[in-house]
C-alpha positions in Angstrom: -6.1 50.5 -139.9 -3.6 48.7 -138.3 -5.6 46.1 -136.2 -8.2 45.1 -139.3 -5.2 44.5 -141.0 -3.9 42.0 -139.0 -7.1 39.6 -138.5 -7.7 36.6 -140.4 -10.0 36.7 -143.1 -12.8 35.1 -141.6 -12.8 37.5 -138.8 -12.7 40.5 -141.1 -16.1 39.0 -142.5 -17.6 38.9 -139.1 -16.8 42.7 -139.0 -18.6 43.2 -142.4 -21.6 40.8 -140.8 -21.5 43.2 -137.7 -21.9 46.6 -140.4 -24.3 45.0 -142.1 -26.9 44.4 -139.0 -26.4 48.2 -138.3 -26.2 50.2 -141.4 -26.6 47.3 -144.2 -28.4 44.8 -146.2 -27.6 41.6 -148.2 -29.7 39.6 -150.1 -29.7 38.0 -153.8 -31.8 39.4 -156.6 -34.9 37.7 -157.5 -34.6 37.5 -161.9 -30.9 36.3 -162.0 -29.6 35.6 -158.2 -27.1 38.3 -157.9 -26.0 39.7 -154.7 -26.2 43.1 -153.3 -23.9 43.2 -150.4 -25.1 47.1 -149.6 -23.8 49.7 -146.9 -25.2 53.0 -145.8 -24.6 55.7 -144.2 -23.5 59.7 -144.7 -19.7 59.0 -143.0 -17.5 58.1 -145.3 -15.0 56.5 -143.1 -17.2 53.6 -142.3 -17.8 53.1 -146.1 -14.0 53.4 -146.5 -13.8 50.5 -143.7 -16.2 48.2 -145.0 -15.1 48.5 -148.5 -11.3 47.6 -147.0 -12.8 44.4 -144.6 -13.9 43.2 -148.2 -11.7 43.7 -150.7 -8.6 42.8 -147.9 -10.3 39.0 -147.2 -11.3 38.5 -151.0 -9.1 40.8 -153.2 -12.0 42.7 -155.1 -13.8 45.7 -155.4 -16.9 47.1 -155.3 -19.3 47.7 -158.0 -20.5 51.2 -156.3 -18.8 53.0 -153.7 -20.3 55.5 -151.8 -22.8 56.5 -154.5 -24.3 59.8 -153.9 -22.9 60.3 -150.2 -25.0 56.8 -148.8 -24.3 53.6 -150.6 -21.8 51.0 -151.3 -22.7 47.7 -152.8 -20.6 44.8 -153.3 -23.2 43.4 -156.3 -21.5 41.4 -159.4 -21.5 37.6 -159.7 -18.3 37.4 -158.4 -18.9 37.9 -155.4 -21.2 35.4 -154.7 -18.4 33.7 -152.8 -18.8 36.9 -150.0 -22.3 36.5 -149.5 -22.8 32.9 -149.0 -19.9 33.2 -146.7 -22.3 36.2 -144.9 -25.5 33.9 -145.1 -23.7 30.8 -143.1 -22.8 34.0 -140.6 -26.6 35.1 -140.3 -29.3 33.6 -142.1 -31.1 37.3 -143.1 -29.5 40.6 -142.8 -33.2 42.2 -143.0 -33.6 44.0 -139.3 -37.4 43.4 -139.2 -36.5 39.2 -139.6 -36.6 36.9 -137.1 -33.4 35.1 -138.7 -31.2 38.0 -138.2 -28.7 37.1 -135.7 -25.0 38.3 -134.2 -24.8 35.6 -132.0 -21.8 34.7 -134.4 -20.0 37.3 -132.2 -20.9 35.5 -129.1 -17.6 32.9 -129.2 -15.0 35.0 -130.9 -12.1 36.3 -130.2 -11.8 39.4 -127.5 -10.5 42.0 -131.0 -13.5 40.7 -133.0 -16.0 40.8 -130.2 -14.1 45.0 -129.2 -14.1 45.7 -133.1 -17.6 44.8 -134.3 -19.1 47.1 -131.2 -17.0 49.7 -132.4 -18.1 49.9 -135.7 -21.8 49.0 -134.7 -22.0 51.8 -132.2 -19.7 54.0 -134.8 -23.2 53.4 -137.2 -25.9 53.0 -134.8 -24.6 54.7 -131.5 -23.9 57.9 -130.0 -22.9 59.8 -126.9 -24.4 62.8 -124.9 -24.1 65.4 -122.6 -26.2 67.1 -120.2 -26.4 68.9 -116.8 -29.2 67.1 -114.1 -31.1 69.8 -112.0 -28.4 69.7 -109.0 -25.9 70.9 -111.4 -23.9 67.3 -111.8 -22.6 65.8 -115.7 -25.0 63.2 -116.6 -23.2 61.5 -119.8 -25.6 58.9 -122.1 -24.4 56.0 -124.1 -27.1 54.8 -126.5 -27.5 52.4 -129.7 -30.3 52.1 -131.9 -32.1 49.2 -132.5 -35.4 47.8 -132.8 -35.1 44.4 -133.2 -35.6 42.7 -130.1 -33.2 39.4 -130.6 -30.6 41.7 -131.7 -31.3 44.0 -128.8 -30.7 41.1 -126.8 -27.5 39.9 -128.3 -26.3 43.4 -128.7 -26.6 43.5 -124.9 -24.3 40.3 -124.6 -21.8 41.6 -126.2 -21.8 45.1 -124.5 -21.7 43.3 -121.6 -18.9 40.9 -122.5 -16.9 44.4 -123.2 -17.5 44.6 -119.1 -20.6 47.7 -120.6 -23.7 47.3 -118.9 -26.2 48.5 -121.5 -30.2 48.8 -120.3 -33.2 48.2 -123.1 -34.9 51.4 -124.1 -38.4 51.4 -125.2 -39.8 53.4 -127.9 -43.7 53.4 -128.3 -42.8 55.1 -131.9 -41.5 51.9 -133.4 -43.1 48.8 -134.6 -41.1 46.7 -131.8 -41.6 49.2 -128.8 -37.9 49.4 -128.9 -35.5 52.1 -129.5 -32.4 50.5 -128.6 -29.8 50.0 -125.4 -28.6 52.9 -123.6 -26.6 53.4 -120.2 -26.0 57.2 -118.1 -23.2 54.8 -115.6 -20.0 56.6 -115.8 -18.2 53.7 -115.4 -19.6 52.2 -118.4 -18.8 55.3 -121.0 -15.4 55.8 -119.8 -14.7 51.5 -120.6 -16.3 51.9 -123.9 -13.6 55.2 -124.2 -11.0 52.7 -123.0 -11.9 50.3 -125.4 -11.1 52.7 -127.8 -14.6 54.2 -128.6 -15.4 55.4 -131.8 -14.4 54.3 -135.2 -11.7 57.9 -135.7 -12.9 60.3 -138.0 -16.8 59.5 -137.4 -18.7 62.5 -136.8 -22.1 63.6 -135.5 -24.3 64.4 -138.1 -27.9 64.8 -135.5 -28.4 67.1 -132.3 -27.4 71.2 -132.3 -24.3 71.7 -130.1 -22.1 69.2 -131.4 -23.2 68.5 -134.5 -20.2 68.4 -137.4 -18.0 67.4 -134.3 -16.2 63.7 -134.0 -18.1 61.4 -132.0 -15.0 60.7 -130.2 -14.3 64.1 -129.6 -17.6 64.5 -126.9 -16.9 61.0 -125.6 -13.0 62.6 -124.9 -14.8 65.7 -123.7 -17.1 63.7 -121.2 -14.6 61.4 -119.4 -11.9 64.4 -119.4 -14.2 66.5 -117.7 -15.3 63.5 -115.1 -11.6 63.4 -114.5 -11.2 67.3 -114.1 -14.2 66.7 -111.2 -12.1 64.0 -109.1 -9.5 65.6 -109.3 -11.3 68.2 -107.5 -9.4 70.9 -109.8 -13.3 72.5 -110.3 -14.2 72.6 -107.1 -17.7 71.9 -105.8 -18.6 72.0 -110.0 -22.3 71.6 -109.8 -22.3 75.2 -108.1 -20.8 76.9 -111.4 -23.0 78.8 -113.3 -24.4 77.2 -116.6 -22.7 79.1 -119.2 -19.7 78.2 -117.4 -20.3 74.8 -117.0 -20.9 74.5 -120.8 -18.0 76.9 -121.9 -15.5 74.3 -120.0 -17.5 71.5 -122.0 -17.6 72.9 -125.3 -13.5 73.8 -125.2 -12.6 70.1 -124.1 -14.7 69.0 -127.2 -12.8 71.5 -129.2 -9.6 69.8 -128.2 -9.6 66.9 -130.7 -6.5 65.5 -129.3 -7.5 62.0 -128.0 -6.4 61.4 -124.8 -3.8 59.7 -123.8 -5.3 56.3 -121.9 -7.9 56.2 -124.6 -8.3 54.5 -127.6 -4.4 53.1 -127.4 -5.5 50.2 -129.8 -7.5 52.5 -132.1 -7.2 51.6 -135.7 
């Protein structure tokens, strides 16, 4: 990954501070003061990522690495170094704490600030697709989370990547939050310009698309808005549903990114 190769070490660990507030945890054990630098999560490319960030800014290794298809810990004495470095980043890595922050994001550099919301929304976020009654795309850019200073500084930095996220409530949770979402076109297609998804992450939720690259629906959606200005469809909101969706589903079958997209993808 070309571009995580070439940043400094200490903003490859705000890249491993930015996985950990999605997917993560880091604490120190309570009988001997060990540290469990932990990452979840079914893709292994992200695991792959954040096992690199590591070992790349403190030459080691993990003790575990993607143990049964969901964990990898960075947990032996030696690498108590990493997550005291972690703890001057953000006090708590525990999303129901009041000390967990990102707002060591807030001042860095424009790659950091691009990266870290790739990753995050690689973890926590996802894109979708569906037809409003007058027959028009409506695409959806969403990312969990129910904490609501991180919401909040989450939303900074979307919006310092020129995305202009909205809160979404979720009377399910303990917050009432679900997260940040935004249905502006304009806003999906910069995220695709910013390179969108992490390559390789796939869908793992929903029916259609599920198995599918994440990035291959976002490619899908801002091909197809393109394919509508260019008035190549016609008036599009007249075509009949299975068509509409059979022109969908084939751009998502086309997993070559396109070409003003993701140009500075890792």
């Amino acid at each position: 990954m070309l571009i995580l190769s070439s940043l400094p070490p200490e903003e490859k660990l705000k890249l491993v501070a930015a996985m950990l507030l999605t997917d993560g945890s880091a604490y120190l054990t309570h009988r001997y003061g060990y540290p469990k630098i932990k990452y979840y999560g079914k893709d292994r490319v992200l695991h792959d990522v954040f096992v690199g960030l590591i070992q790349s800014a403190y030459h080691t290794t993990p003790s575990v690495t993607y143990s049964y298809g969901m964990e990898t810990c960075f947990g032996r004495k030696e690498h108590l170094n990493v997550y005291r470095d972690l703890a001057r980043l953000s006090a708590s890595y525990n999303k129901s704490s009041n000390a967990v922050t990102a707002s060591f994001l807030k001042d860095s550099p424009h790659v950091t600030q691009k990266m870290a919301l790739r990753l995050a929304m690689s973890a926590e976020g996802s894109i979708s697709i569906s037809r409003k009654k007058k027959g028009t795309i409506r695409g959806q850019l969403s990312f969990a989370c129910a904490n609501a200073n991180l919401c909040k500084e989450w939303a900074e930095l979307f919006e310092k990547c020129g995305i202009y996220m909205k809160i979404r409530r979720d009377s399910q949770t303990n917050t009432g939050l679900h997260g940040l979402q935004t249905v502006s076109q304009k806003d999906i297609i910069t995220f695709w310009k910013l390179g969108g998804f992490i390559p390789n992450v796939r869908i793992y939720r929903g029916v259609r698309y599920r198995g599918f690259e994440k990035n291959a629906v976002l490619n899908a959606f801002c091909e197809f808005v393109r394919i509508v200005e260019s008035k190549e469809l016609g008036k599009y909101s007249k075509l009949e549903n299975d068509k509409f969706w059979e022109i969908l589903d084939n751009l998502v079958r086309r997993t070559k990114p396109l070409a003003s997209g993701g140009n500075d993808a890792p």
